[in-house]
Steps between C-alpha positions, in 0.01 A plus 500: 500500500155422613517168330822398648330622865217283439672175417704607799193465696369175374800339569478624832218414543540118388787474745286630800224252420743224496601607851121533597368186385837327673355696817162400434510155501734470785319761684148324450642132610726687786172700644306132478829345713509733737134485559518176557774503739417756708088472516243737426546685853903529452522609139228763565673615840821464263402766262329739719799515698749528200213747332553707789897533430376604155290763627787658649709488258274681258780782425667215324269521198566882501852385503564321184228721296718838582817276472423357119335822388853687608704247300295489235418863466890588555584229174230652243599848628899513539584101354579399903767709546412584821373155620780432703389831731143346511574160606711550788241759631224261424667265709592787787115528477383126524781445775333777697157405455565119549601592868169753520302172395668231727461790799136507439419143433694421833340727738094591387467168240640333745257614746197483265607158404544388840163677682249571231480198217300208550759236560413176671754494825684199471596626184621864576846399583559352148296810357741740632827290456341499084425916499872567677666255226234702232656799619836416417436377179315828385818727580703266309261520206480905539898477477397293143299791326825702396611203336189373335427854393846542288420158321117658404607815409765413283230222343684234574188278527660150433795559796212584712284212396777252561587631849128486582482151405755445687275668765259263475653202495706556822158558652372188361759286698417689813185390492567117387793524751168608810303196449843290620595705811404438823469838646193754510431534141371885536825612637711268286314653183540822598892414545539350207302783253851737686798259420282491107522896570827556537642266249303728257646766624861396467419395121391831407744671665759292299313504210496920489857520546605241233312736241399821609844778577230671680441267741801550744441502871668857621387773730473797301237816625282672243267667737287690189462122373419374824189760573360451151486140517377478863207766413392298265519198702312683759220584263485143346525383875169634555340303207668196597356544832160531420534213229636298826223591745264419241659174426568369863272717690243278339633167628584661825068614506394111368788369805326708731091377432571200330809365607834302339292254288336786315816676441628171364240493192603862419853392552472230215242741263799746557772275345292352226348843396912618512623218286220605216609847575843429398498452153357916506805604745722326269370652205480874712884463661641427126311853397551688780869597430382614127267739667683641682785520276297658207407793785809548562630546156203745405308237271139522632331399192626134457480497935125596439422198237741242756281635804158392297681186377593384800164583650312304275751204556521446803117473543471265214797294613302490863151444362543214273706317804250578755157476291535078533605528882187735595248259319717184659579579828419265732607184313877699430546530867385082529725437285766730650485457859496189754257708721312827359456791751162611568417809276811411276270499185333815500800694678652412196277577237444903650851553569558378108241748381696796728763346332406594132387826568868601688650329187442764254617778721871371553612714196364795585639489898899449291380803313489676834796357627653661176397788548644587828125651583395243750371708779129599420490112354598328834292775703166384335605125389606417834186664656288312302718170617447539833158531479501094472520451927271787641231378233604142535499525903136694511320179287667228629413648869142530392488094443595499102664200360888443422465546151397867552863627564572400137220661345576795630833482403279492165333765545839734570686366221248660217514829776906453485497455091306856425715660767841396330370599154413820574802579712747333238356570162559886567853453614614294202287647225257203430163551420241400734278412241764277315594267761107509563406405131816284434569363829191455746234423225652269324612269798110548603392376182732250511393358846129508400566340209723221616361480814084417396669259183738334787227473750278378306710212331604456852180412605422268192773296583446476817136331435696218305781486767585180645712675794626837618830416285330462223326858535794662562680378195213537276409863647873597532589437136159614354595854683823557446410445131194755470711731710812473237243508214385880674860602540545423128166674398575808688872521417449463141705221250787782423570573848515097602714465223758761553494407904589157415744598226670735725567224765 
């Protein structure tokens, strides 16, 4: 049975990385387009504006984890029976809160947008034409997570891959279609990103209905389904919310002293640190139904070696992608961009190494989810979260640089880690000292292995370098292969073997 889960997995797995290199590449080239069409001041006034949409609409997050762990839980539990119950209150629920969202982002975002970002003033009218169309857009994709969350839960990986490609590309010819149109390009961006939004949205819908029987728009009341659900959104609302603050609180502080250029570099460290995060969401959304499944069906042994597994993966997977990009970074984002952002470079190389210490706890926060237990873990987890501003604000007012906000960010991550193992481990019968010994050791070893051979090769070849391609292709390749090397060394030949005969 295991076995059969596991090549379930893999294959997963291969179809969401065929969806995220697909969004990758077009992602990479469509951030360097619209760059270059809109200018430095407009993309960063862009995303500070849309980031702010985002910040409200942190309960979506909350959302679509209570929403998958539901549909997932209810199909290892009672083999869906009731999943035609859940989905029309799930989408009772994300009707309800799509309204609370669009009510708040239309009276106080609108007023924060409007009175208290830095925004230069021949350029507010466009802003706020971009965060109304943002606005509409996020409902519509809030409507989405009922939808998306069916396809997930029932693993149905490749459906979900194709109709994110599909994704993708439609926002590819938005943004080929801005550099031809006359009008403001802000508020025509923002206007195209909602027609791309509600296409989506009428694919999926069709989509469900063709396959699932569950999926059938009716107004039915299950108020004992309805409370659970929304409690539990509530609770994962809270970490969502601090996750938010944390996220866009911290552009909002470098808009405030530093101003839209700033806010640009972290902009573009943002989506190049996402795209290498990827390939561990990918990896963590094919697992996360098998965790929660096992739970539900009482198996917490084989749930206890898939937590550790997937762990250890998805900091390897990270690592050996990022190692090159740390040692390389200024000469990727030449090559990348038209026009690099001030602070781009080292924005991007902390929020990468906040990046690999969050990767290794996305199995044990599905573990929580699981478990139903979620209150004391949001309580503390969030707390630590929202630490990010207050400590952010109280440096950055005493004259510290911009790349303080990400070290901190740092420095509550490793805070954040010990808090969730200690909280989750308990609830789900892990030992500490397990995920310690075969979990957090080994990835250090790992990175101090890989990381002094890497940097050190790095550096050779960049004394023999005739250019900064040449050092990143030299320093990128000589990484990645002392990092695999590592993986293979700590992994063992029997465990490589059976990973790659199980695929």
């Amino acid at each position: 049975m295991m076995q059969k889960n596991h090549k379930r997995i893999l294959r997963n797995t291969g179809m969401l990385y065929l969806r995220m290199l697909l969004a990758m590449v077009v992602g990479l080239y469509t951030s360097r387009v619209v760059l270059d069409v809109l200018g430095v001041e407009d993309f960063g006034t862009y995303h500070v504006v849309v980031g702010f949409v985002a910040l409200l609409g942190f309960m979506q997050g909350a959302m679509t984890t209570a929403t998958q762990r539901y549909f997932a839980f209810d199909l290892g539990e009672n083999n869906g029976s009731n999943l035609r119950i859940l989905f029309n209150t799930s989408l009772q629920i994300h009707a309800l809160m799509a309204v609370c969202i669009a009510l708040m982002a239309e009276t106080a975002g609108y007023w924060f947008v409007s009175t208290q970002l830095t925004i230069p003033p021949d350029r507010l009218g466009a802003a706020l034409m971009a965060y109304h169309l943002s606005v509409a857009a996020f409902t519509v994709s809030v409507m989405t997570v009922p939808l998306t969350a069916m396809l997930m839960a029932n693993e149905r990986m490749g459906l979900f891959a194709l109709m994110s490609m599909a994704d993708v590309l439609l926002k590819l010819v938005a943004v080929l279609l801005l550099s031809y149109l006359a009008y403001d390009k802000l508020s025509m961006y923002a206007a195209l990103l909602l027609a791309v939004a509600l296409i989506t949205f009428s694919g999926y819908l069709t989509l469900n209905r063709t396959i699932f029987p569950a999926v059938r728009l009716q107004w039915s009341w299950h108020g004992e389904c309805f409370r659970s659900m929304l409690g539990f959104t509530a609770w994962n609302t809270w970490g969502n919310l601090a996750a938010a603050l944390s996220e866009h609180g911290n552009n909002v502080l470098l808009n405030i002293f530093f101003g839209p250029a700033v806010n640009a570099g972290r902009s573009i460290a943002s989506q190049a640190n996402g795209a290498l995060n990827n390939f561990v969401v990918n990896v963590q959304a094919a697992v996360n139904p098998q965790i929660v499944k096992l739970y539900a069906g009482g198996n917490k042994t084989e749930m206890h070696k898939l937590v550790l597994q997937a762990a250890r993966y998805n900091f390897y997977i990270l690592f050996t992608l990022a190692l090159p990009v740390l040692l390389n970074t200024e000469a990727l984002l030449n090559i990348w961009l038209v026009q690099v952002p001030p602070y781009a470079a080292v924005f991007l190389q902390l929020i990468i190494i906040a990046s690999l210490i969050n990767s290794i706890s996305g199995p044990l926060m599905t573990s929580a989810q699981a478990t139903g237990h979620i209150r004391l873990y949001h309580t503390v987890v969030g707390g630590i979260l929202l630490l990010n501003v207050p400590v952010g604000y109280v440096f950055l007012s005493h004259d510290f640089p911009p790349e303080t906000i990400p070290v901190v960010t740092i420095g509550l991550a490793i805070i954040a880690l010990v808090a969730r193992l200690l909280i989750i481990a308990p609830l789900i019968g892990l030992s500490v000292g397990e995920f310690l010994s075969g979990v957090v050791v080994k990835a250090f070893l790992v990175s101090v292995a890989a990381g002094g051979g890497g940097g050190y090769a790095a550096g050779c070849n960049s004394r023999n370098s005739v250019g900064p391609a040449h050092q990143s292709d030299n320093g990128s390749s000589t990484c990645s292969d002392y990092g695999m090397v590592c993986w293979f060394r700590q992994n063992g030949k029997a465990q490589a073997s059976k990973l790659f005969e199980d695929f």
